[in-house]
C-alpha positions in Angstrom: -27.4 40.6 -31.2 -24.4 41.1 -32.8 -22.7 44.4 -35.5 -20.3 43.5 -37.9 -17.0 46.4 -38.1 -14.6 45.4 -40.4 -14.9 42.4 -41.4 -15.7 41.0 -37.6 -18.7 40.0 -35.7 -18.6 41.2 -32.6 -21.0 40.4 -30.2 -23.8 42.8 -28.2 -25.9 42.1 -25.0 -29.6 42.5 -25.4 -28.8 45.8 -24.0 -26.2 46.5 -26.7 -23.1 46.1 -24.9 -19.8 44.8 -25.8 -20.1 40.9 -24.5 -16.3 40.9 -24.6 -14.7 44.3 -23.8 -11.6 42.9 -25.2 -13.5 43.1 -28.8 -13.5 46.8 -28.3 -11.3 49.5 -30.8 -12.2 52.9 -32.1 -14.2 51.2 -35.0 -16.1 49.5 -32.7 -16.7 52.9 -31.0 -17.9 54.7 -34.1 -20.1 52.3 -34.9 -21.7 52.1 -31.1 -22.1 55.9 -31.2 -24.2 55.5 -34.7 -26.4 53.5 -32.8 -27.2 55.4 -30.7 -26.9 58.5 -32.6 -24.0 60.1 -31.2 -21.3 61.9 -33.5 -17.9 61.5 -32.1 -16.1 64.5 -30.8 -12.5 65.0 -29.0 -14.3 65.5 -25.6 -16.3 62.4 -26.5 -12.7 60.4 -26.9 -11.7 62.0 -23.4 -14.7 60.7 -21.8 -14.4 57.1 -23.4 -11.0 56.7 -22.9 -11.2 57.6 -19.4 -13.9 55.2 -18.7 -11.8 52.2 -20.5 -8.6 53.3 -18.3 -10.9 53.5 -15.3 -12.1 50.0 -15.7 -9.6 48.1 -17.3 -6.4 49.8 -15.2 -8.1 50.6 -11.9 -10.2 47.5 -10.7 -12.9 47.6 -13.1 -14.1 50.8 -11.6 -17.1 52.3 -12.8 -16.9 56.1 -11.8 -19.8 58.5 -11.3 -20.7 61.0 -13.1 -19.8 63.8 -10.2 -16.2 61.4 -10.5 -16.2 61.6 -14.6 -17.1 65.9 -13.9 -14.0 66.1 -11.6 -11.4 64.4 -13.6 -13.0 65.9 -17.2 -12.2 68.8 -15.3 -8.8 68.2 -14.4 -8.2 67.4 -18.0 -10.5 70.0 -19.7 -9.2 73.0 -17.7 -12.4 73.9 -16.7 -15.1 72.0 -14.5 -17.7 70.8 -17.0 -21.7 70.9 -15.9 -24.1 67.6 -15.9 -25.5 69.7 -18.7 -22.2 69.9 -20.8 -21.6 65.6 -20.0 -24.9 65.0 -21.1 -25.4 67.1 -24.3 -21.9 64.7 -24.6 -24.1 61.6 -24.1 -27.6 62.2 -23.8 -28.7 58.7 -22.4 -26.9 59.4 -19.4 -23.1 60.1 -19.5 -22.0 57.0 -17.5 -24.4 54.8 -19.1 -24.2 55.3 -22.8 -20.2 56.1 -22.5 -19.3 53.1 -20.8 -21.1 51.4 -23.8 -19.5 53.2 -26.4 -16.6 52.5 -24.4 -17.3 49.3 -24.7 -17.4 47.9 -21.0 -19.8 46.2 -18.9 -23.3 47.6 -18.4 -23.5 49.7 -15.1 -25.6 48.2 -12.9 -26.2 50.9 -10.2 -28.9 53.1 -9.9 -28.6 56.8 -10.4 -25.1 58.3 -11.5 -24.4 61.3 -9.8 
Protein backbone atom coordinates (compact mmCIF):
# COMPACT_ATOMS: atom_id res chain seq x y z
CA UNK A 1 0.00 0.00 0.00
CA UNK A 2 1.52 2.99 -0.89
CA UNK A 3 0.17 7.28 -1.63
CA UNK A 4 1.91 9.28 -3.92
CA UNK A 5 2.53 13.38 -2.41
CA UNK A 6 4.40 15.22 -4.67
CA UNK A 7 5.96 13.52 -6.85
CA UNK A 8 7.04 10.62 -4.15
CA UNK A 9 5.82 7.27 -3.21
CA UNK A 10 5.72 6.86 0.12
CA UNK A 11 5.06 3.81 1.65
CA UNK A 12 1.79 2.63 4.10
CA UNK A 13 1.40 -0.42 6.35
CA UNK A 14 -1.71 -2.49 5.69
CA UNK A 15 -3.00 -0.39 8.44
CA UNK A 16 -2.02 2.86 6.69
CA UNK A 17 0.83 3.95 8.56
CA UNK A 18 3.94 5.72 7.61
CA UNK A 19 6.51 2.50 7.04
CA UNK A 20 9.23 5.07 7.46
CA UNK A 21 8.40 7.96 9.85
CA UNK A 22 11.29 9.65 8.37
CA UNK A 23 9.08 9.92 4.95
CA UNK A 24 6.72 12.15 6.98
CA UNK A 25 6.12 16.21 6.15
CA UNK A 26 3.00 18.38 6.31
CA UNK A 27 2.07 17.03 2.73
CA UNK A 28 2.23 13.79 3.81
CA UNK A 29 -0.06 14.93 6.77
CA UNK A 30 -2.78 16.46 4.50
CA UNK A 31 -2.97 13.82 2.57
CA UNK A 32 -3.22 11.12 5.63
CA UNK A 33 -5.99 13.27 7.12
CA UNK A 34 -8.01 13.01 3.52
CA UNK A 35 -7.94 9.52 4.07
CA UNK A 36 -9.32 9.37 6.75
CA UNK A 37 -11.53 12.24 6.33
CA UNK A 38 -10.18 14.71 8.70
CA UNK A 39 -9.78 18.52 7.68
CA UNK A 40 -6.79 19.99 9.25
CA UNK A 41 -7.11 22.56 11.90
CA UNK A 42 -4.45 24.54 14.13
CA UNK A 43 -5.44 22.36 17.19
CA UNK A 44 -5.08 19.40 14.84
CA UNK A 45 -1.25 20.71 14.08
CA UNK A 46 -0.80 21.07 18.02
CA UNK A 47 -1.87 17.58 18.50
CA UNK A 48 0.38 16.10 15.59
CA UNK A 49 3.29 17.96 16.35
CA UNK A 50 3.17 17.00 19.78
CA UNK A 51 2.95 13.40 19.04
CA UNK A 52 6.07 13.58 16.50
CA UNK A 53 8.17 15.60 19.30
CA UNK A 54 6.90 13.04 21.78
CA UNK A 55 8.17 10.14 19.80
CA UNK A 56 11.03 11.24 17.90
CA UNK A 57 12.64 13.55 20.92
CA UNK A 58 11.55 11.71 24.04
CA UNK A 59 12.28 7.87 23.45
CA UNK A 60 9.72 7.13 21.02
CA UNK A 61 7.13 7.67 23.58
CA UNK A 62 3.67 7.08 22.74
CA UNK A 63 1.57 9.28 25.26
CA UNK A 64 -2.04 8.67 26.41
CA UNK A 65 -4.69 10.33 25.66
CA UNK A 66 -5.26 11.58 29.64
CA UNK A 67 -1.14 12.54 28.78
CA UNK A 68 -2.07 14.25 25.19
CA UNK A 69 -5.39 16.17 27.46
CA UNK A 70 -2.75 17.50 30.04
CA UNK A 71 -0.13 18.84 27.88
CA UNK A 72 -3.01 20.22 25.11
CA UNK A 73 -3.94 21.79 28.03
CA UNK A 74 -0.87 23.40 29.07
CA UNK A 75 -0.66 24.71 25.60
CA UNK A 76 -4.36 25.37 24.86
CA UNK A 77 -4.89 27.42 28.10
CA UNK A 78 -7.69 25.40 28.98
CA UNK A 79 -8.03 21.56 29.84
CA UNK A 80 -9.63 20.06 26.71
CA UNK A 81 -12.36 17.06 27.20
CA UNK A 82 -12.06 13.35 25.57
CA UNK A 83 -14.99 14.87 23.79
CA UNK A 84 -13.17 18.01 22.34
CA UNK A 85 -9.75 15.38 21.34
CA UNK A 86 -11.98 13.24 19.73
CA UNK A 87 -14.39 15.48 17.59
CA UNK A 88 -10.29 16.37 16.73
CA UNK A 89 -9.81 12.80 15.63
CA UNK A 90 -12.73 10.72 15.68
CA UNK A 91 -10.91 7.17 15.33
CA UNK A 92 -9.45 7.66 18.62
CA UNK A 93 -7.17 10.67 19.28
CA UNK A 94 -3.90 8.65 19.87
CA UNK A 95 -4.60 6.32 17.26
CA UNK A 96 -5.57 8.22 14.14
CA UNK A 97 -2.99 11.25 15.25
CA UNK A 98 -0.09 9.26 15.65
CA UNK A 99 -0.92 8.15 12.01
CA UNK A 100 -1.39 11.46 10.60
CA UNK A 101 1.55 12.12 12.43
CA UNK A 102 3.11 9.74 10.79
CA UNK A 103 4.67 7.38 13.54
CA UNK A 104 4.43 3.78 14.38
CA UNK A 105 1.07 2.21 15.00
CA UNK A 106 0.22 2.13 18.77
CA UNK A 107 0.01 -1.10 19.82
CA UNK A 108 -1.60 -0.88 23.33
CA UNK A 109 -4.94 -1.34 24.19
CA UNK A 110 -7.22 1.37 25.32
CA UNK A 111 -5.86 5.13 25.43
CA UNK A 112 -6.97 6.77 28.37
Amino acid sequence: MSIEVNGKTIELTETGYLVNHMDWNEDVARALAEIEGVELTDKHWDVINYLRDEYINNGQNQPMERVVLKDMGKRWGSKPTSKDLYQLFPLAPTKQGMKIAGLPQVRRKGGY
